[in-house]
Biopython code that builds the backbone (N, CA, C, O; Angstrom):
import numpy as np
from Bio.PDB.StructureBuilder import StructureBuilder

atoms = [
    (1, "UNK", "N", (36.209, -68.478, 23.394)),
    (1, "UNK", "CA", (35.161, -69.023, 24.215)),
    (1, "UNK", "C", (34.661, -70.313, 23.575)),
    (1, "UNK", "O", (34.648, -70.374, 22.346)),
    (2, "UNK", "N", (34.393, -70.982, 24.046)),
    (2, "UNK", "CA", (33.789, -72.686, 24.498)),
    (2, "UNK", "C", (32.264, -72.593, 24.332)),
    (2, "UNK", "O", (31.705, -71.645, 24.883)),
    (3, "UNK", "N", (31.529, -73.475, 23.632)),
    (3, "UNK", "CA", (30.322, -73.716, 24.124)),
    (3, "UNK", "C", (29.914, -75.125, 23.758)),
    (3, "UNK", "O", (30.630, -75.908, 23.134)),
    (4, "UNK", "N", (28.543, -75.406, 24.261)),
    (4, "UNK", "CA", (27.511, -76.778, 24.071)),
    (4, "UNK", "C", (26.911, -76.150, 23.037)),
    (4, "UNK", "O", (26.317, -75.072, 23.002)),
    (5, "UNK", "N", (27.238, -77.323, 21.810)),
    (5, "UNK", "CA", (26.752, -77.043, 20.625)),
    (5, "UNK", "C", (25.818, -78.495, 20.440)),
    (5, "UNK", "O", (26.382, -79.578, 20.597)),
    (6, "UNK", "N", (24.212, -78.420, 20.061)),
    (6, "UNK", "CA", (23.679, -79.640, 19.793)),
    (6, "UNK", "C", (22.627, -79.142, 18.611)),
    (6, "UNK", "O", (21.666, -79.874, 18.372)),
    (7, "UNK", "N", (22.731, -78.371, 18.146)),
    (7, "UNK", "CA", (21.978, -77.730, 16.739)),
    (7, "UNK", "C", (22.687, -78.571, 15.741)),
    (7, "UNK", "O", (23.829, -78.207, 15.463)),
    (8, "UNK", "N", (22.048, -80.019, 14.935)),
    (8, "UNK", "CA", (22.523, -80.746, 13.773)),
    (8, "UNK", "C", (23.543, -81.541, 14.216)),
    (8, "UNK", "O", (24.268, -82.201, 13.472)),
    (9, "UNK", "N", (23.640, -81.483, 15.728)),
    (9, "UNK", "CA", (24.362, -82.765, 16.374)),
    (9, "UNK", "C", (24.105, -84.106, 16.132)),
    (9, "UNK", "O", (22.968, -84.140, 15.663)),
    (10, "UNK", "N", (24.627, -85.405, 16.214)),
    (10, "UNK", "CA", (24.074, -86.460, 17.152)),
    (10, "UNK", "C", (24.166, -86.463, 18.275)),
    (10, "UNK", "O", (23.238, -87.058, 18.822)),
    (11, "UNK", "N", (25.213, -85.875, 19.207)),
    (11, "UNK", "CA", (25.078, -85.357, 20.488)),
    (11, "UNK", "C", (25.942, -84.306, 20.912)),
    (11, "UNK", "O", (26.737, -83.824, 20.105)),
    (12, "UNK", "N", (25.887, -83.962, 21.892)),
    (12, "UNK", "CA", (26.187, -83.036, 22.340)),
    (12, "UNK", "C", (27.808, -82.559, 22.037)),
    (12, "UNK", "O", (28.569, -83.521, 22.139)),
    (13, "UNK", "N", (28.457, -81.337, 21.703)),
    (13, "UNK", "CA", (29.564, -81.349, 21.519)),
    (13, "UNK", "C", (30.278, -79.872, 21.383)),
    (13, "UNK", "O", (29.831, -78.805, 20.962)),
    (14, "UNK", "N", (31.271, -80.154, 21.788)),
    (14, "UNK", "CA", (31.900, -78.453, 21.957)),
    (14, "UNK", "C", (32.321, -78.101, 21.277)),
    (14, "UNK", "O", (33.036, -78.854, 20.616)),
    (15, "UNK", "N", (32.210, -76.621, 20.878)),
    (15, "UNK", "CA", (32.388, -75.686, 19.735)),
    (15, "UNK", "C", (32.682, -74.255, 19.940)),
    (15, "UNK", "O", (32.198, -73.464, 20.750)),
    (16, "UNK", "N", (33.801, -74.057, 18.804)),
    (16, "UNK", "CA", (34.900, -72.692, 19.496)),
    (16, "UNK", "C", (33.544, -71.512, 19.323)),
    (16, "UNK", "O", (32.342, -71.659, 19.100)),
    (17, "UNK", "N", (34.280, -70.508, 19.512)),
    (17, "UNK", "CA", (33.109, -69.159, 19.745)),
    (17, "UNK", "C", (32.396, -68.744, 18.370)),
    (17, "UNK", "O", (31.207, -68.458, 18.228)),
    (18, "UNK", "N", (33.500, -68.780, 17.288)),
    (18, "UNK", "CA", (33.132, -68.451, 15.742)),
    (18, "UNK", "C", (31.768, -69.455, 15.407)),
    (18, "UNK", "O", (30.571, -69.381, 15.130)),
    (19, "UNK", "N", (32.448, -70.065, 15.553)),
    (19, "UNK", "CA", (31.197, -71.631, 14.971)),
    (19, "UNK", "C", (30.141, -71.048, 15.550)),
    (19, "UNK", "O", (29.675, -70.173, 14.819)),
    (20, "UNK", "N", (29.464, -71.199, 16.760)),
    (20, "UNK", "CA", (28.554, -71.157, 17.837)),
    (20, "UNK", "C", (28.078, -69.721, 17.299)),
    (20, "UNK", "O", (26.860, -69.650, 17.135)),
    (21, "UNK", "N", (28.888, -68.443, 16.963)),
    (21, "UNK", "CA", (27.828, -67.217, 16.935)),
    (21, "UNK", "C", (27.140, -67.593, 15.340)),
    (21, "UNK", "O", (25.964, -67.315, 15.105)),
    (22, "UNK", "N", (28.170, -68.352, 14.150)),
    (22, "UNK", "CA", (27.208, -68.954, 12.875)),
    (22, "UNK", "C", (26.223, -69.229, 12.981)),
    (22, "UNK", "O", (25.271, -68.596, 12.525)),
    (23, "UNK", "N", (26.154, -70.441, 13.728)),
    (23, "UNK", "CA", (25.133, -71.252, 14.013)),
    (23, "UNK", "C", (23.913, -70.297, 14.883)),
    (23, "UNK", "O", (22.727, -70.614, 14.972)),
    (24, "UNK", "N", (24.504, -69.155, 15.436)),
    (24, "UNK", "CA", (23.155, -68.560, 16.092)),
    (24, "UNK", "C", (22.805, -67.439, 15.092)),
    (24, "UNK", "O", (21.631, -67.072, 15.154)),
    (25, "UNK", "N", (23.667, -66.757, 14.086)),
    (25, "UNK", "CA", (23.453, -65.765, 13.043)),
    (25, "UNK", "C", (22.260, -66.505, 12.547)),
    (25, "UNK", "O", (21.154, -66.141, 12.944)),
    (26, "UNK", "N", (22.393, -67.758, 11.515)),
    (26, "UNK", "CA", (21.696, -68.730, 11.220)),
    (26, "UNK", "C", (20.181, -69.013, 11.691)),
    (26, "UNK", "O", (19.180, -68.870, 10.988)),
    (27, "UNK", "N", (20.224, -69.431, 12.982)),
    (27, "UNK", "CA", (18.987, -69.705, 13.620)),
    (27, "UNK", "C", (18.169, -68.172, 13.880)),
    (27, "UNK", "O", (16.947, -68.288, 13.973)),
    (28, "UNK", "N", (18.571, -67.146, 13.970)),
    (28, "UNK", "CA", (18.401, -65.861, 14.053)),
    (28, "UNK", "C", (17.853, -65.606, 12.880)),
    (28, "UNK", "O", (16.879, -64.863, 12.996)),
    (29, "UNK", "N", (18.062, -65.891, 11.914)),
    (29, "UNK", "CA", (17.555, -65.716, 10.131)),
    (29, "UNK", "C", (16.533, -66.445, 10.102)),
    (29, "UNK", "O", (15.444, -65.959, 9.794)),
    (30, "UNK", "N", (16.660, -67.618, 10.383)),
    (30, "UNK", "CA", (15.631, -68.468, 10.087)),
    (30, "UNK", "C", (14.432, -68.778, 10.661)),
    (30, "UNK", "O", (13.545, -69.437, 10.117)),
    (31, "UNK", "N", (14.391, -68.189, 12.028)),
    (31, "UNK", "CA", (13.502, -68.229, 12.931)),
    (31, "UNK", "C", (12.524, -67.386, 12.489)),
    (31, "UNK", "O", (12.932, -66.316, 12.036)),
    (32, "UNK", "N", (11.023, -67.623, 12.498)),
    (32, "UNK", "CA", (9.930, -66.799, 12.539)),
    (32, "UNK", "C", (9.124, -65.697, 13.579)),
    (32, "UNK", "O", (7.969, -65.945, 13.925)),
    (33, "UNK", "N", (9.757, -64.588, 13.999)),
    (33, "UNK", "CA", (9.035, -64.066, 15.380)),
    (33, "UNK", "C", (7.805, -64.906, 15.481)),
    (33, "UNK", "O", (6.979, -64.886, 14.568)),
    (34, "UNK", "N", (7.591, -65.872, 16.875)),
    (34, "UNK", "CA", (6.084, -66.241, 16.989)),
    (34, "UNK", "C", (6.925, -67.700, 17.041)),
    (34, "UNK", "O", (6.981, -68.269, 18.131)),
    (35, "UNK", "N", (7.413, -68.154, 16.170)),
    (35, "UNK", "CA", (7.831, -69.319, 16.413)),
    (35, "UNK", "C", (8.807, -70.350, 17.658)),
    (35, "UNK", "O", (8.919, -71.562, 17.846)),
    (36, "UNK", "N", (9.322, -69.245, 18.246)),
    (36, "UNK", "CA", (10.029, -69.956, 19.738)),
    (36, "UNK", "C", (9.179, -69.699, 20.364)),
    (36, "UNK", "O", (8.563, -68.634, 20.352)),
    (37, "UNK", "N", (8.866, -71.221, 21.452)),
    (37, "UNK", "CA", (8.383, -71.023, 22.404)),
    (37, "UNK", "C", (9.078, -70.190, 23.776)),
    (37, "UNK", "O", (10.279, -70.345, 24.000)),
    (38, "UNK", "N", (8.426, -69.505, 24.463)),
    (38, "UNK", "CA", (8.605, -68.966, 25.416)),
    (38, "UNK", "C", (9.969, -67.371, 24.757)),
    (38, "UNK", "O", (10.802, -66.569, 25.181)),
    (39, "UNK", "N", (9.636, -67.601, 24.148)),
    (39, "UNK", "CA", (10.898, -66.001, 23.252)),
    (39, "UNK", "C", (9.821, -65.945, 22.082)),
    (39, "UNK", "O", (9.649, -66.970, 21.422)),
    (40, "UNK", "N", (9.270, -65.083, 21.864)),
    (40, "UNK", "CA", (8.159, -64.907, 20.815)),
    (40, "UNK", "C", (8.648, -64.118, 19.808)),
    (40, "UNK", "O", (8.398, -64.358, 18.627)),
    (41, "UNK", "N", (9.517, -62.934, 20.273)),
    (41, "UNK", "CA", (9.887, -61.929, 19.739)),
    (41, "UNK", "C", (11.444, -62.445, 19.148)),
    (41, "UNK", "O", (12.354, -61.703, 18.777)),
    (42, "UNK", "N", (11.441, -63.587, 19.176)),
    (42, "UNK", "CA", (13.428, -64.148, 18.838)),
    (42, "UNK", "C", (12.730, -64.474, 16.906)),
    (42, "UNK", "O", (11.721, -64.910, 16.352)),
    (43, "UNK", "N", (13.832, -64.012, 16.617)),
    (43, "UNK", "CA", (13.691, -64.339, 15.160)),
    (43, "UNK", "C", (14.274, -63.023, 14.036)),
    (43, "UNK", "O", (15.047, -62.132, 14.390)),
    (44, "UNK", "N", (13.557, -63.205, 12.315)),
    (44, "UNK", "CA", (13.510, -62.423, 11.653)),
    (44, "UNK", "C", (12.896, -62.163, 10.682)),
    (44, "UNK", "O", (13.121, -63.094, 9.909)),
    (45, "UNK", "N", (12.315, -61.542, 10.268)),
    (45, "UNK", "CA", (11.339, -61.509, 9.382)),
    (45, "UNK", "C", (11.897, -61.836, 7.826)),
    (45, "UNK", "O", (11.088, -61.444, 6.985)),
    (46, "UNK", "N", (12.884, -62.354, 7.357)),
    (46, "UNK", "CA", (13.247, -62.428, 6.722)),
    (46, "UNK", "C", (12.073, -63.897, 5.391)),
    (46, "UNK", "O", (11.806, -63.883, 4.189)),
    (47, "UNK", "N", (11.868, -64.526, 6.126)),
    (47, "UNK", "CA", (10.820, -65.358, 5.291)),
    (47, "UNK", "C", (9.740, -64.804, 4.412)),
    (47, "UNK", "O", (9.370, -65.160, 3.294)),
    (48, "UNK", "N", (9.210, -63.562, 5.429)),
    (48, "UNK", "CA", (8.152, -62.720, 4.983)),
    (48, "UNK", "C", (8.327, -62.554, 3.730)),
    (48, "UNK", "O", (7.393, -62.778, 2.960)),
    (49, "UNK", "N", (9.934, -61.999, 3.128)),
    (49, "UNK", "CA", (10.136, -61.417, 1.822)),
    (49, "UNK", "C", (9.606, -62.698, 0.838)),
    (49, "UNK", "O", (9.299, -62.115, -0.202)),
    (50, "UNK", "N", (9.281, -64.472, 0.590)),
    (50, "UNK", "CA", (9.346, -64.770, 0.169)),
    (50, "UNK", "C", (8.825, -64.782, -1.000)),
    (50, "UNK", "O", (9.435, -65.110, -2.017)),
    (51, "UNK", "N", (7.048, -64.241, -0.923)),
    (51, "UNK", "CA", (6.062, -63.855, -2.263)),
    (51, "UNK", "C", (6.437, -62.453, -2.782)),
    (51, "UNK", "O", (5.898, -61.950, -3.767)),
    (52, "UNK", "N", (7.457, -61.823, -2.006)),
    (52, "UNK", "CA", (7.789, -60.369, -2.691)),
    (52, "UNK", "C", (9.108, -59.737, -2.970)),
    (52, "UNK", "O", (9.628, -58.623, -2.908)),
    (53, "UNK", "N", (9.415, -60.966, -3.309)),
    (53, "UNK", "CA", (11.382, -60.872, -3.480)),
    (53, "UNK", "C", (10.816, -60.149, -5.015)),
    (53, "UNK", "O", (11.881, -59.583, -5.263)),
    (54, "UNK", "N", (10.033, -59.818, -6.050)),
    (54, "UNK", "CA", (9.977, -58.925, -7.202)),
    (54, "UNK", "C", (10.200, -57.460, -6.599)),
    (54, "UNK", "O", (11.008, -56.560, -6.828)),
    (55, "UNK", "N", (9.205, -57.612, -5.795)),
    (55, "UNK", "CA", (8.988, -55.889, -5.474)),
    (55, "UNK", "C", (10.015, -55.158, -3.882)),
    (55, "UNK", "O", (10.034, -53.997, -3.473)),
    (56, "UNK", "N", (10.745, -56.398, -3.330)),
    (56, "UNK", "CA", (11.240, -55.946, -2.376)),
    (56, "UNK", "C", (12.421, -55.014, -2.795)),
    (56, "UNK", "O", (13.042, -55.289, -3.822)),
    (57, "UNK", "N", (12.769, -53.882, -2.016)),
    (57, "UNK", "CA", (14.226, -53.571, -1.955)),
    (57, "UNK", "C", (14.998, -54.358, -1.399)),
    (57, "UNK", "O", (14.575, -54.988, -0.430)),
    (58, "UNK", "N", (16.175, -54.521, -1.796)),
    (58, "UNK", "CA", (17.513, -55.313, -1.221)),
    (58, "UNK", "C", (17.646, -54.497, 0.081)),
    (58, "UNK", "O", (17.811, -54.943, 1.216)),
    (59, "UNK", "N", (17.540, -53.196, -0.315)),
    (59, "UNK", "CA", (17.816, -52.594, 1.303)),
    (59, "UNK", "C", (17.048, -52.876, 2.477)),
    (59, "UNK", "O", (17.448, -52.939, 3.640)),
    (60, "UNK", "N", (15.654, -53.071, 1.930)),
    (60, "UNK", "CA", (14.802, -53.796, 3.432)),
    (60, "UNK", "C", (15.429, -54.839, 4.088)),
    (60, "UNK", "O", (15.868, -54.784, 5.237)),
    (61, "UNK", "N", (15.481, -56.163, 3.057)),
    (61, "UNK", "CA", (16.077, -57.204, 3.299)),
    (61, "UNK", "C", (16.982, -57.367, 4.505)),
    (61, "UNK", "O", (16.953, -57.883, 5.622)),
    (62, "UNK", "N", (18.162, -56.365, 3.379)),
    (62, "UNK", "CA", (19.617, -55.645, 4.075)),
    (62, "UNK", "C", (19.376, -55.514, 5.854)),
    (62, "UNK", "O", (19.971, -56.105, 6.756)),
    (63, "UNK", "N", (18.228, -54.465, 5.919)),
    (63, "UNK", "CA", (17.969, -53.674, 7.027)),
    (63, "UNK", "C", (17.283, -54.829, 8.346)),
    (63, "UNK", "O", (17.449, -54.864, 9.565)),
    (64, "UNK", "N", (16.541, -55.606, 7.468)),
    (64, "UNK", "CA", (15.920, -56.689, 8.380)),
    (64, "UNK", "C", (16.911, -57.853, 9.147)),
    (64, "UNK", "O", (16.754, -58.484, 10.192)),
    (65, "UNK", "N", (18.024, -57.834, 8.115)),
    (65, "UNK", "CA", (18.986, -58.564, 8.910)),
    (65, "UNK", "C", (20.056, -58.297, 10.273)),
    (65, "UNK", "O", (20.519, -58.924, 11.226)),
    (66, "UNK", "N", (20.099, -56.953, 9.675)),
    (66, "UNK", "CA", (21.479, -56.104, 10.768)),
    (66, "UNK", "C", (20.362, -55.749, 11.853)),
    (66, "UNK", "O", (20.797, -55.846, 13.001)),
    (67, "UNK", "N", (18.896, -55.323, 11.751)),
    (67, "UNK", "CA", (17.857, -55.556, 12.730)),
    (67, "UNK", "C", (17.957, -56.718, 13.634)),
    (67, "UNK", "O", (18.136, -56.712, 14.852)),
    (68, "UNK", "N", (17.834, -57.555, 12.960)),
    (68, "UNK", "CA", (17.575, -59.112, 13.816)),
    (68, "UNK", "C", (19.021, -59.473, 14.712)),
    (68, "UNK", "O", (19.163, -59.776, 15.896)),
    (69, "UNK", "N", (19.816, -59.333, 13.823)),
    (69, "UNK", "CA", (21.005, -59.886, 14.161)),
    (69, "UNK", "C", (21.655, -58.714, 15.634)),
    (69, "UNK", "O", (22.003, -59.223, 16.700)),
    (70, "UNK", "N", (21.692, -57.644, 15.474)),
    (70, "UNK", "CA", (21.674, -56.327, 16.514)),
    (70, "UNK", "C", (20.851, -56.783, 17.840)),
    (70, "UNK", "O", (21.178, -56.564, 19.007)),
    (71, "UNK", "N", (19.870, -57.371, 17.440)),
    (71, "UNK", "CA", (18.769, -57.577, 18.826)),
    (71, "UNK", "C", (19.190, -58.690, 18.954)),
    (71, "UNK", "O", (19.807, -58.429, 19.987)),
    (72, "UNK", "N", (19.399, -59.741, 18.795)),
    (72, "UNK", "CA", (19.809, -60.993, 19.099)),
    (72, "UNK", "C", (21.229, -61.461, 19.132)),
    (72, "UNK", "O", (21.369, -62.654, 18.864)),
    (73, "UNK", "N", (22.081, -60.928, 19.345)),
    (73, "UNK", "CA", (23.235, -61.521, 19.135)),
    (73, "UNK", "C", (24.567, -60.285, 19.247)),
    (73, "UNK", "O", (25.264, -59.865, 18.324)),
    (74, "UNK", "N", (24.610, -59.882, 20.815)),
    (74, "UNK", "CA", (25.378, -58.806, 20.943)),
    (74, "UNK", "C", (26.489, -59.288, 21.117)),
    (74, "UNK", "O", (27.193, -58.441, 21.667)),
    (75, "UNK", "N", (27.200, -60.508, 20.879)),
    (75, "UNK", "CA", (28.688, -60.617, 20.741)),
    (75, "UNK", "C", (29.600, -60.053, 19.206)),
    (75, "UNK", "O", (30.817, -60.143, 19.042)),
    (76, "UNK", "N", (28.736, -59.559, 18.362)),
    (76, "UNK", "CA", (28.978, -58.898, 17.191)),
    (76, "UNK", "C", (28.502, -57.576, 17.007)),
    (76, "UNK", "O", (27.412, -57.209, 17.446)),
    (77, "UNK", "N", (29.158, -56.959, 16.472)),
    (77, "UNK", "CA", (29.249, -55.024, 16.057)),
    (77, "UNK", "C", (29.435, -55.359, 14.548)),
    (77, "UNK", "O", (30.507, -55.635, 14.008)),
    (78, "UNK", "N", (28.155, -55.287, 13.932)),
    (78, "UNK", "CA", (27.869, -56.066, 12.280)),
    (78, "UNK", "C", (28.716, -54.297, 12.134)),
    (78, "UNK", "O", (28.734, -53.356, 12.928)),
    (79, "UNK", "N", (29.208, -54.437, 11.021)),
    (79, "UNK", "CA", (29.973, -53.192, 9.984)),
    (79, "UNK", "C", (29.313, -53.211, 8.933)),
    (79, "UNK", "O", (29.078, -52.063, 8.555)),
    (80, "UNK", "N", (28.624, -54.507, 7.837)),
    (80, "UNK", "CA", (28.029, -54.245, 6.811)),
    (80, "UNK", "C", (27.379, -55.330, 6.863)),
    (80, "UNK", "O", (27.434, -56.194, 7.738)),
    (81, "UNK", "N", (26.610, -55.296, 5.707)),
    (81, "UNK", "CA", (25.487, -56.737, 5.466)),
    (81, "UNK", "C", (25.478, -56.621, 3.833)),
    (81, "UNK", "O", (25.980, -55.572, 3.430)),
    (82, "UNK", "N", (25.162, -57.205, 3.171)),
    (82, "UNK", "CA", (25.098, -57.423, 1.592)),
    (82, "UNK", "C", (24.564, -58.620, 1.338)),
    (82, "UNK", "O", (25.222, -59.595, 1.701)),
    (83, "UNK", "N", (23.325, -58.834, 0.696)),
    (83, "UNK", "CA", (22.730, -60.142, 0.124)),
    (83, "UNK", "C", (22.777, -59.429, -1.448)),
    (83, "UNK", "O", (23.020, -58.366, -2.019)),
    (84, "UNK", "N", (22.255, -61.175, -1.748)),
    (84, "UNK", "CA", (22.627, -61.053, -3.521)),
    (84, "UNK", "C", (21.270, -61.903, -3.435)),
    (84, "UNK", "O", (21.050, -62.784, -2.605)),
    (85, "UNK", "N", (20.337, -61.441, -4.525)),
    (85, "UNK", "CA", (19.075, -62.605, -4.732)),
    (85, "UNK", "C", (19.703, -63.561, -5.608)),
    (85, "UNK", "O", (20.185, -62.956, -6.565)),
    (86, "UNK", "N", (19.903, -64.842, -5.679)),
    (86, "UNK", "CA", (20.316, -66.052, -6.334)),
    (86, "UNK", "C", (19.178, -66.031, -7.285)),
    (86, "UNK", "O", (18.042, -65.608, -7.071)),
    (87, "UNK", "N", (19.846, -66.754, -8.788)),
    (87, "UNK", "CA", (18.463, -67.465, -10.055)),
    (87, "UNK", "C", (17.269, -67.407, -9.695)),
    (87, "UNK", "O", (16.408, -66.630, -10.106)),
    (88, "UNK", "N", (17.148, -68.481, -8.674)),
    (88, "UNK", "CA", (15.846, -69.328, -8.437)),
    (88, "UNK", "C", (15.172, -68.384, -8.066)),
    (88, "UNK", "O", (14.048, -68.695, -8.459)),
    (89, "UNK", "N", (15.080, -67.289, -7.496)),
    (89, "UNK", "CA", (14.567, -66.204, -6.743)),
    (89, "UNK", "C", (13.856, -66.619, -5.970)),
    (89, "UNK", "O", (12.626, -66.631, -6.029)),
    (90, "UNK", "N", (15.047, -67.310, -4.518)),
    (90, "UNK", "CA", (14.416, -67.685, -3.212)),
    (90, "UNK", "C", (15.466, -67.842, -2.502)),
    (90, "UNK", "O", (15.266, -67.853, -1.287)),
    (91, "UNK", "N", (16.819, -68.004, -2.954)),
    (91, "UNK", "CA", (17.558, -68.319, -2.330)),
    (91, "UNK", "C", (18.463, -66.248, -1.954)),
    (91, "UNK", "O", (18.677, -65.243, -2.632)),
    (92, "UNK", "N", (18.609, -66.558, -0.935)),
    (92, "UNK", "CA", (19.815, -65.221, -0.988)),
    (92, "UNK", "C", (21.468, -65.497, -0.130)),
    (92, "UNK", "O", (21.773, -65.996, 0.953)),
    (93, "UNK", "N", (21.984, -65.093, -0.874)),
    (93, "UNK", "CA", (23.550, -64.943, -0.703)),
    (93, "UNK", "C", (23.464, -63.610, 0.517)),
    (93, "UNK", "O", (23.087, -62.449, 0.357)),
    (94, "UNK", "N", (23.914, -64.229, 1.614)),
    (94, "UNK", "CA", (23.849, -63.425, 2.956)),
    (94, "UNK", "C", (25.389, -62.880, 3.481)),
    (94, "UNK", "O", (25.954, -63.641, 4.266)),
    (95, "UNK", "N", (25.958, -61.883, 3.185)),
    (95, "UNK", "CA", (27.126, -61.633, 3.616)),
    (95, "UNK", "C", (27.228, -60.696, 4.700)),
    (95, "UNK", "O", (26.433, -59.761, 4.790)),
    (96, "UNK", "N", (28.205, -60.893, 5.577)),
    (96, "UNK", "CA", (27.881, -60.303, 6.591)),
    (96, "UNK", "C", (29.484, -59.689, 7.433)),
    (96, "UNK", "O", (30.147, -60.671, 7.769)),
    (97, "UNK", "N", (30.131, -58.446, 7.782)),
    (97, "UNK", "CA", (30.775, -58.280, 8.239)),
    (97, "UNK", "C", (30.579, -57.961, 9.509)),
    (97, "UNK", "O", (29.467, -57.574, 9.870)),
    (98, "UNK", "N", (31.813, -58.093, 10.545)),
    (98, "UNK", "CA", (31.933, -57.202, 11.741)),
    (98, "UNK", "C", (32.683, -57.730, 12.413)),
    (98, "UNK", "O", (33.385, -58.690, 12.095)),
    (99, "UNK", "N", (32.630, -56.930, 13.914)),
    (99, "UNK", "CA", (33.562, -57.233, 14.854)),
    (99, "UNK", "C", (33.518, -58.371, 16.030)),
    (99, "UNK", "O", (32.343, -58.689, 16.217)),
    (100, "UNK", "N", (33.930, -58.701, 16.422)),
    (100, "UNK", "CA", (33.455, -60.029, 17.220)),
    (100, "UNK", "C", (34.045, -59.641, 18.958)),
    (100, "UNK", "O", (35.089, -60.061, 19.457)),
    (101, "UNK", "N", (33.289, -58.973, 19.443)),
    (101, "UNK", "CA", (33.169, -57.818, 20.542)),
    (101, "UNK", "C", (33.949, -58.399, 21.239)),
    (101, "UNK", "O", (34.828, -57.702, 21.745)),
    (102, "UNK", "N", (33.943, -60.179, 21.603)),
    (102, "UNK", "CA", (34.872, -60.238, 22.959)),
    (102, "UNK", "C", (36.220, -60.356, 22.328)),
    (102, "UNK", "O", (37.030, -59.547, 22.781)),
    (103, "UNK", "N", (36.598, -61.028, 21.546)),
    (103, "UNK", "CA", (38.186, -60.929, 20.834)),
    (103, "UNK", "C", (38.590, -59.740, 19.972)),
    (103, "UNK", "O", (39.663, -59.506, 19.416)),
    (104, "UNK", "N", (37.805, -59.264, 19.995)),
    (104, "UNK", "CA", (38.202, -57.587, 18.896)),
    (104, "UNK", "C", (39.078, -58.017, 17.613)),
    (104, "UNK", "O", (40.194, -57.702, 17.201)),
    (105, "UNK", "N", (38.131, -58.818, 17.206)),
    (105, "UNK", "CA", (38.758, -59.713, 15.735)),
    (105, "UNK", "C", (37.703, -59.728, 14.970)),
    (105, "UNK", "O", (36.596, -59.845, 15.496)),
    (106, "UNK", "N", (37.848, -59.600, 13.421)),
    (106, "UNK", "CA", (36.718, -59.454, 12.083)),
    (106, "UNK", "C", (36.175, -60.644, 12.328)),
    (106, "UNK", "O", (36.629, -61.705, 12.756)),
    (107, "UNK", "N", (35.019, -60.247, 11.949)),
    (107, "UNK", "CA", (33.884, -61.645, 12.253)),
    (107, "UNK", "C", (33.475, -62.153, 10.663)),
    (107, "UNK", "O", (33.882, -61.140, 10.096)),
    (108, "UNK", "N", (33.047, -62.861, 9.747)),
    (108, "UNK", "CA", (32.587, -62.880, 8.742)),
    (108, "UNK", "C", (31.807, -63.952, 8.901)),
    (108, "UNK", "O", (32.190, -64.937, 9.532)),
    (109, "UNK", "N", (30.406, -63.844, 8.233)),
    (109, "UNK", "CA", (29.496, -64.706, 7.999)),
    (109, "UNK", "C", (29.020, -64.467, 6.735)),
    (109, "UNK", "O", (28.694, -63.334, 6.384)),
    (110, "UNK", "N", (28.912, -65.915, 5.655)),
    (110, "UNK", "CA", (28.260, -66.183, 4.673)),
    (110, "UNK", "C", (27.539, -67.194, 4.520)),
    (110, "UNK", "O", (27.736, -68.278, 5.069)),
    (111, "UNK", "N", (26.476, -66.878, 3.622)),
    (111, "UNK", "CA", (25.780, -68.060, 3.832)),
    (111, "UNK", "C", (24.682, -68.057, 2.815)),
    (111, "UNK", "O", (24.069, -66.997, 2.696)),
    (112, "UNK", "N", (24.345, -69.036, 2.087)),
    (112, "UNK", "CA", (22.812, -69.095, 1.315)),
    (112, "UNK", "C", (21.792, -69.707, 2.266)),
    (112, "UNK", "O", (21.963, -70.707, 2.963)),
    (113, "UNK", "N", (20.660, -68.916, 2.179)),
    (113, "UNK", "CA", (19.251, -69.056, 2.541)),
    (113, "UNK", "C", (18.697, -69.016, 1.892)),
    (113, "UNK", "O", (18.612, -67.888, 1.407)),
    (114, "UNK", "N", (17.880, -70.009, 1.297)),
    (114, "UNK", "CA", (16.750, -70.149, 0.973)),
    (114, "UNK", "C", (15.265, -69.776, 1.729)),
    (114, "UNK", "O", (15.045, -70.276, 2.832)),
    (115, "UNK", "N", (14.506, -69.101, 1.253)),
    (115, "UNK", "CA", (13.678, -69.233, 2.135)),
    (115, "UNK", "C", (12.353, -69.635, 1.329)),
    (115, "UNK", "O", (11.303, -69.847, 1.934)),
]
sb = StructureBuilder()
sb.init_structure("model")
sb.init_model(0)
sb.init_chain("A")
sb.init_seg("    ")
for serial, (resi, resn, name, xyz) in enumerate(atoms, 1):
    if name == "N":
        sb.init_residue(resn, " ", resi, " ")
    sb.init_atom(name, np.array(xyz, "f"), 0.0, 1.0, " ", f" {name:<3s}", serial, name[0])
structure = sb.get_structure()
């Protein structure tokens, strides 16, 4: 599948299906529930962890992602999730398996976030 990709564009431009669900895994992480207009509830709480990455479990984290990502983004059947807290203790190593529902092909997403 094909789409209009203009997230970090200069303009507008087409992008295969893999790219396009990244780029929405991504915006899905990074988004603040409250912060889209007119979708209030689009996002993940994942920022929240930032003053309590000492005391958080990895498994919340874990859980907050395959959460977000489950509600937002049903072209994937996540199989696992695994972050790593990086040095700085802000950044996290976001790994992400699964299936990629319309091609029935492994999906993989990695990625550092900072938050």
């Amino acid at each position: 599948m094909k789409g209009i990709a203009y997230y970090n564009e200069s303009f507008l431009t087409l992008k295969e299906d893999e790219v396009l669900l990244k780029e929405n895994i991504s915006r899905i992480l990074m988004t603040i529930p409250g912060e889209r207009v007119n979708n209030p509830l689009f996002g993940s709480n994942l920022r929240s962890y930032l003053f309590m990455l000492d005391t958080v479990m990895r498994e919340e984290v874990e859980s907050d992602i395959r959460f977000a990502v489950n509600r937002w983004e049903p072209r994937i059947k996540i199989i696992a999730v695994n972050t790593e807290l990086q040095e700085d203790q802000k950044t996290f190593l976001i790994n992400l398996e699964g299936i990629n529902i319309d091609s029935g092909l492994p999906f993989t997403y990695e990625q550092l976030i900072k938050l």
